[in-house]
C-alpha positions in Angstrom: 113.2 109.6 85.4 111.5 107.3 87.3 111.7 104.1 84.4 110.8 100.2 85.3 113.6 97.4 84.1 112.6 96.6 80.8 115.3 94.6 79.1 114.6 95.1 75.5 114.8 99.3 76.3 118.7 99.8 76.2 118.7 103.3 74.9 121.9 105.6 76.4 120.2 107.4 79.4 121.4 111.2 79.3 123.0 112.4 82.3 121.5 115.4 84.0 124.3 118.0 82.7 123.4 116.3 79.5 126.8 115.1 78.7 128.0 110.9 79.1 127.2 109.1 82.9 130.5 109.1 84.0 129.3 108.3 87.4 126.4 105.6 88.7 125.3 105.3 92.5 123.8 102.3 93.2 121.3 102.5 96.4 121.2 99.2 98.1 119.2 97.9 101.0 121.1 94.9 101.1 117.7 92.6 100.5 117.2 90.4 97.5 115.2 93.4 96.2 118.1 95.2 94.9 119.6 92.4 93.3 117.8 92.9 89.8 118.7 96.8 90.5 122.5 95.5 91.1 122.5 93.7 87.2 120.7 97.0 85.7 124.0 98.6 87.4 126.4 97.0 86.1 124.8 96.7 82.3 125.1 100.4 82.6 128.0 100.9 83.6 130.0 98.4 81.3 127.9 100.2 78.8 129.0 104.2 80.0 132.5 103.1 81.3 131.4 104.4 84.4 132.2 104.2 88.0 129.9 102.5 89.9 129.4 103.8 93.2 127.8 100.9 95.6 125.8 102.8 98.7 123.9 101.6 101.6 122.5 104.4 104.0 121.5 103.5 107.3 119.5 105.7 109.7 121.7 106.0 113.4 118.3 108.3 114.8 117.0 104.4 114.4 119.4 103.3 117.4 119.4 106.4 119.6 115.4 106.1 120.0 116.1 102.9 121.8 117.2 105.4 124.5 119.7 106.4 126.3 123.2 105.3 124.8 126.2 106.8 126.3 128.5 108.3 124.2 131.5 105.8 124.1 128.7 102.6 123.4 127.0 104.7 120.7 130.6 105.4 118.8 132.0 101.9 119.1 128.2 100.7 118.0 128.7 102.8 114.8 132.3 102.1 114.1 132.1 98.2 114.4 128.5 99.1 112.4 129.5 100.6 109.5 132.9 98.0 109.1 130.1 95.1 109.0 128.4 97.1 106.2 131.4 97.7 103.8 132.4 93.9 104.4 128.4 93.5 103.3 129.2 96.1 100.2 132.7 93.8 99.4 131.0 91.3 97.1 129.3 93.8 95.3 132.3 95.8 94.4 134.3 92.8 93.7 131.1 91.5 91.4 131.5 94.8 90.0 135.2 94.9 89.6 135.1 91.0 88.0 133.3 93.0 85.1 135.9 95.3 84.6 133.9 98.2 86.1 135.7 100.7 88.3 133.6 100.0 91.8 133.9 101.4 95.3 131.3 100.8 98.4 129.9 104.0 99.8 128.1 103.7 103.8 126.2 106.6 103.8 124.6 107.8 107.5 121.2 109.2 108.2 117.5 109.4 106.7 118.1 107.1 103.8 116.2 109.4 100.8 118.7 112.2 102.0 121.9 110.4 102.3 121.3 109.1 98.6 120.6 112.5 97.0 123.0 113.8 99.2 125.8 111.2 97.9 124.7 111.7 94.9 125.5 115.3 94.7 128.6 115.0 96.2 129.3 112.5 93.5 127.9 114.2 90.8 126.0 111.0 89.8 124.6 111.1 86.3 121.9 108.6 87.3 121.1 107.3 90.5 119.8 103.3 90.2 118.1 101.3 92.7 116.1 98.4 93.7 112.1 99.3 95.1 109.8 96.1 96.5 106.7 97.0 95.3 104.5 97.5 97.4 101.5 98.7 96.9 98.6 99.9 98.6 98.1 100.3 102.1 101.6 99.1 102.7 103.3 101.7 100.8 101.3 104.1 102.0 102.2 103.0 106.0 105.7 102.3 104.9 106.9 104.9 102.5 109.1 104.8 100.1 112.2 105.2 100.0 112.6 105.0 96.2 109.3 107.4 95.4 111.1 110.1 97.6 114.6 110.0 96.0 113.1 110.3 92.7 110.7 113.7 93.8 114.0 115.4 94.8 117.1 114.1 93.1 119.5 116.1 91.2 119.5 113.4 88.2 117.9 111.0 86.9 116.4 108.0 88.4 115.8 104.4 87.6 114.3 101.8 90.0 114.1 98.4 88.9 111.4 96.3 91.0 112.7 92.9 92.8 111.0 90.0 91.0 
């Protein structure tokens, strides 16, 4: 379900076993563009009593293309890496938590559109919700989406909520 934020709409989104979302994952980038995405998040899961799963992927192929990295750099790169994303993550979850909503922070690794569907298997997400820029045009079609491609091949539903 690929559905744009419209506030009046607040009809109970089925989860893809078709029983209750028990489980949300939120897809961040970390931009301003997820922040409407964030609120649509939360408003669902106060509304489910779900957990709300908060994930940024990143892409380490990214870092290696640079070149050559030995081994020991590349591993003390990632560690230190993915600690500065979960303290990035933090005031999400505690945003989340403030409203009562069982929250965790996720740092998922790889192509981005994989490590979402991915997590969101392995969490068995009922809906998977995140922010797109909308773009259009020759942009989108030079940058991809991210968003378009989690939505062809997720295992549930999907709702993106475009940044304002």
């Amino acid at each position: 379900m690929d559905a744009e934020l419209n506030p009046t709409a607040a009809a109970p989104l089925p989860a893809s076993s078709g029983g209750p979302i028990s489980t949300i994952l939120f897809a961040t980038d970390l931009s301003p563009a997820s922040d409407r995405a964030f609120e649509e998040a939360r408003r669902l899961a106060r509304e489910f009593h779900a957990e709300l799963v908060i994930a940024h992927a990143y892409d380490p192929s990214s870092v290696l293309a640079l070149g050559y990295i030995p081994a020991h750099a590349y591993l003390q790169w990632e560690d230190e890496f993915r600690a500065s994303l979960e303290q990035k993550l933090g005031p999400l979850v505690e945003a989340a938590r403030r409203d009562g909503i069982e929250a965790r922070a996720a740092v998922l690794s790889g192509h981005p559109e994989q490590a979402i569907i991915e997590a969101a298997e392995r969490e068995r997400a009922g809906i998977i919700l995140m922010g797109t820029h909308g773009r259009l045009g020759a942009s989108r079609f030079f940058l991809g989406s991210v968003a378009s491609r989690v939505i062809a091949t997720a295992p549930c539903p999907v709702m993106t909520v475009r940044a304002q």
